[in-house]
N, C-alpha and C positions, 0 to 999 in steps of 0.2 A: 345497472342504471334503472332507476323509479320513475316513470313521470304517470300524471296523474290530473282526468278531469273531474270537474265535479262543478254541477248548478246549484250552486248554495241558495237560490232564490230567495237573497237581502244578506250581503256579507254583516250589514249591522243587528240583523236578528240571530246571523251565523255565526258568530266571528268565535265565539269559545268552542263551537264546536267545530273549527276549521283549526283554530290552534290547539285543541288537542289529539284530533285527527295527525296535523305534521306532528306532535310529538310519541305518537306512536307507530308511525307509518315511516316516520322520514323518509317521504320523496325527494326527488331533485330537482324537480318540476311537475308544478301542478297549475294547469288552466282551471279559473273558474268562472264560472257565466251566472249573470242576470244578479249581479252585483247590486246593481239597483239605485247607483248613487254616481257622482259625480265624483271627478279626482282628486278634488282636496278633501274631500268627505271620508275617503277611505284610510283606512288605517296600516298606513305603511311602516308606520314607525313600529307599533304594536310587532309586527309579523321581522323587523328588522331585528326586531331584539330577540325573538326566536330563531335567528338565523337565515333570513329568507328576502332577498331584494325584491324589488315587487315593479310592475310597469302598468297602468290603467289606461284602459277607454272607456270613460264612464258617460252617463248620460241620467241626468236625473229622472229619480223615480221605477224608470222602466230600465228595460237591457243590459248594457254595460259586463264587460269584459276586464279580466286580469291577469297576471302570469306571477306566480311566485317562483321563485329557483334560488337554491341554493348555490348552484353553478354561475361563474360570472356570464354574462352575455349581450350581446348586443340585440338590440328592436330596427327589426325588418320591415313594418310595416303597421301600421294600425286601422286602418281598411281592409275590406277583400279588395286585391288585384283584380281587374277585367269587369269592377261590380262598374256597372255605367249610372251612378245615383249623384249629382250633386252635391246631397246632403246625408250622408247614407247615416243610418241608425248603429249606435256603439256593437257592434256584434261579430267584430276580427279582431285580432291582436296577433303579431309574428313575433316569435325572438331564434336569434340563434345564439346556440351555447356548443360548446366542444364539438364542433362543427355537424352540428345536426339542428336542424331547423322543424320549430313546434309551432304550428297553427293552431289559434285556439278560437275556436267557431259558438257561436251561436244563432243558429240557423233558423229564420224565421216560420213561428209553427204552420201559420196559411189558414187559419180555419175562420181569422176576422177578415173584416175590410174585401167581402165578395172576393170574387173572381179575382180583382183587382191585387187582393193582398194574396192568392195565391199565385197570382203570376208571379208575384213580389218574390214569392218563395223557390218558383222554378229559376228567375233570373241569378239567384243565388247562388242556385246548386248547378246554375250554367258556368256565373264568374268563378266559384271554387273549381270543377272541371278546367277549366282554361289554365287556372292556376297551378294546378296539379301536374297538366299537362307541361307548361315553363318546367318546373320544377323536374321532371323528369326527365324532360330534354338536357337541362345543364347537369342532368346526373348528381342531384345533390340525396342527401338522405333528410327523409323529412319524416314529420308523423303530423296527420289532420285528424284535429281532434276535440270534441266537446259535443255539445247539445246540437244535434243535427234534426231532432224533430221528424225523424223518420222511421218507422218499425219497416226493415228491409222483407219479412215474409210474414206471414200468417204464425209461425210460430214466436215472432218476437212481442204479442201483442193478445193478452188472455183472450180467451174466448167471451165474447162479448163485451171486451170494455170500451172499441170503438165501432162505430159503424163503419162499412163500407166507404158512405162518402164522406169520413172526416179525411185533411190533406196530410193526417202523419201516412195514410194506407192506400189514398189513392193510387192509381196506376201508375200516372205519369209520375207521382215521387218516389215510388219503387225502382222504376226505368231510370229516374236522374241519380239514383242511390249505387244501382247497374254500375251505370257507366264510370264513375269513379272506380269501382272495381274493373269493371274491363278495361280502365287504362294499365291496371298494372297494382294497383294498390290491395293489402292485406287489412280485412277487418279481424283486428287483435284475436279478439273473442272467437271467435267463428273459425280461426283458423286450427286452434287450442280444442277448442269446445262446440263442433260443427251441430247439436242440436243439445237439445233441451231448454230451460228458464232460464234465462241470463238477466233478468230486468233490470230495469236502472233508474225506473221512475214507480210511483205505486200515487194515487188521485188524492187527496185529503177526503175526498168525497165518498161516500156509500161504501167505507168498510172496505176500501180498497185493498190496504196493506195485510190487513189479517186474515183476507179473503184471497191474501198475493192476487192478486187483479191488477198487474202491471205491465209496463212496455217495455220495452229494448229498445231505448232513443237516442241512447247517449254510445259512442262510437270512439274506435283512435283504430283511423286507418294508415297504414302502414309503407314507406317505399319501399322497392327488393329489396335492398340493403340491409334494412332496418329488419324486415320481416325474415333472413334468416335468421337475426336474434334475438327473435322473440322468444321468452324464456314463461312469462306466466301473463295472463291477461282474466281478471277478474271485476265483477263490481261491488264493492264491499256493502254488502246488503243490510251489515248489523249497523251500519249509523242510520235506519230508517228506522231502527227502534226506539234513538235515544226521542229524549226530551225533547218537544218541539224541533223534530227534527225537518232538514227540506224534503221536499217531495222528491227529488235527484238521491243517487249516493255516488259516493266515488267510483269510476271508473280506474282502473291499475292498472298498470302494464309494465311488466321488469323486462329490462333486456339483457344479452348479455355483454360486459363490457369490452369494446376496442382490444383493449393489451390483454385478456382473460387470456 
């Protein structure tokens, strides 16, 4: 089983290169973030006739969230759980398929809107925690995954591409990154591939990508269950070459299948 995140930042500047992505990749599910459009904007029918039902939380212009799967499945939820916001910004989507349940995140970066928009960002990675925590309790098999906006150590994050006090490397987002692991959860990557470059994002700005001047921000962390079969976990680095491509690539992760 394939599933697969990736921040296409504007499915409508993305969208050929996200449908020939699934026709060489064939995933079974692929969370994408920062869609950047509303839900009748997006192009469901397009991705239907490639094979792929689709579920949105869009939000125009900004954020927004989508789940393609070729697997039939039901929607769990299009919120974060425990998030205490009134009006919260398009940036969760649940489904479940063959009884395994994908969150698909888009976790706010922190670096606008002071203090304020950072808290914004720890409240976040509190309600996913809490979530995480439900979810473990009823013992179900999940995988939390997408643009989490966070480089967990100094090695996920070039040498000088952010300071100190930007909020993907502060303390306290490293510590709320922790704890998600110390509940129990496997970061794909990291478990496969415990050091070297992993990035998953590269700047548009000052020669980034040629210069690999990138981060490790994009994640699919794992339940026990799931994390014994985890089989490959990668980010496919070569869609950062194409044509106008996003500044994200696809994050993978194969498992291995139930009845194998």
């Amino acid at each position: 089983m394939k599933i697969a995140s990736w921040n296409v930042n504007s499915i409508r500047q993305r969208q050929t290169h996200v449908l020939d992505w699934l026709e060489r990749e064939k995933p079974d599910i692929v969370g994408l973030q920062e869609i950047k459009c509303e839900e009748g904007i997006f192009p469901a029918d397009t991705f239907r006739a490639a094979g792929y039902e689709s579920v949105v939380v869009g939000q125009k212009s900004y954020n927004g969230v989508a789940i393609l799967s070729r697997l039939p499945f039901s929607v769990r939820a299009r919120c974060l759980p425990f998030l205490n916001d009134d009006a919260p910004q398009a940036r969760y989507l649940e489904i479940e398929a063959n009884g395994l349940i994908f969150g698909n995140l888009y976790l706010p970066n922190g670096n606008s809107g002071g203090e304020a928009g950072y808290e914004a960002k720890l409240a976040f990675m509190e309600a996913l925690a809490l979530h995480a925590r439900a979810l473990l309790d009823a013992g179900r098999d999940f995988v939390l995954a997408g643009d989490y906006n966070v480089c967990p150590t100094d090695e996920d994050c070039a040498p000088g591409a952010l300071p100190p006090t930007d909020a993907l490397v502060r303390p306290e987002t490293r510590a709320a990154f922790r704890r998600l692991i110390w509940l129990g959860l496997t970061d794909a990557v990291r478990a496969l591939h415990p050091h070297g470059r992993y990035y998953t994002f590269w700047d548009y700005q000052a020669g980034a990508w040629p210069r690999d001047c990138g981060l490790r921000i994009d994640h699919a962390l794992l339940s026990p269950r799931l994390a014994e079969r985890l089989r490959d976990a990668h980010p496919d680095r070569d869609e950062r070459g194409r044509n106008q491509p996003s500044d994200h690539v696809p994050l993978v992760v194969t498992l291995e299948d139930t009845h194998a």
